[in-house]
N, C-alpha and C positions, 0 to 999 in steps of 0.2 A: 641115340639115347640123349635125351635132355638134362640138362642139367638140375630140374627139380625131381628126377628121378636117383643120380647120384647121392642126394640127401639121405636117402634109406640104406644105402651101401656101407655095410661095415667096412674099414681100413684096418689091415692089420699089419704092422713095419717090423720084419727079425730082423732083430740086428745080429747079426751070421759076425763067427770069428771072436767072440769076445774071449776063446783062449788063446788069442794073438795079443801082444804087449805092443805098442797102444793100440786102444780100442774107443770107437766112438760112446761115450755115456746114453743109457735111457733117456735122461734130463735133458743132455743138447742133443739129440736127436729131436725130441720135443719141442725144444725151443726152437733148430733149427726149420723143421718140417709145419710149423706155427702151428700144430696138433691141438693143443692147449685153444684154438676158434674154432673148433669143431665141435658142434654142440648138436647137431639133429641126427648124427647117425654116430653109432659105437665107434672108441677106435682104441687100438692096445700097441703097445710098444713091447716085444718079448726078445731081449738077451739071448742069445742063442749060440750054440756052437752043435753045429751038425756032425763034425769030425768024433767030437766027444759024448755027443747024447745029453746037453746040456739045454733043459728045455723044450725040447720038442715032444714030451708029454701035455707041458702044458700049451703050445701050439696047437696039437690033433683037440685039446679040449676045446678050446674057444674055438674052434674051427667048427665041430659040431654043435655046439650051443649054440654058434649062431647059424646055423643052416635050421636050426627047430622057427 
């Protein structure tokens, strides 16, 4: 795969565990993964806790939104 193919590729980063005390923020997650230069394909940051069901509605959505 070439790299001007990546361009079209949605990114999507859970951050898994966030009912764990500390937990990495949305924001430096962003800041860390320099998300915020990413400007030719979609990319989402979703909070997530898989243990608890926290979010992973809104994971299966953007997942199928973007497969249309």
């Amino acid at each position: 795969m070439e790299i001007r193919e990546l361009a079209t590729i949605p990114v999507l980063v859970l951050a898994n565990k966030i009912d764990k005390k500390p937990h990495v923020t949305e924001p430096e997650l962003i800041l860390e993964l320099n998300l915020d230069y990413i400007v030719d394909n979609p990319w989402l940051v979703i909070p997530c806790s898989a243990l608890k069901n926290i979010n992973i509605t809104s994971v299966v959505e953007w997942l199928v939104h973007q497969g249309k």
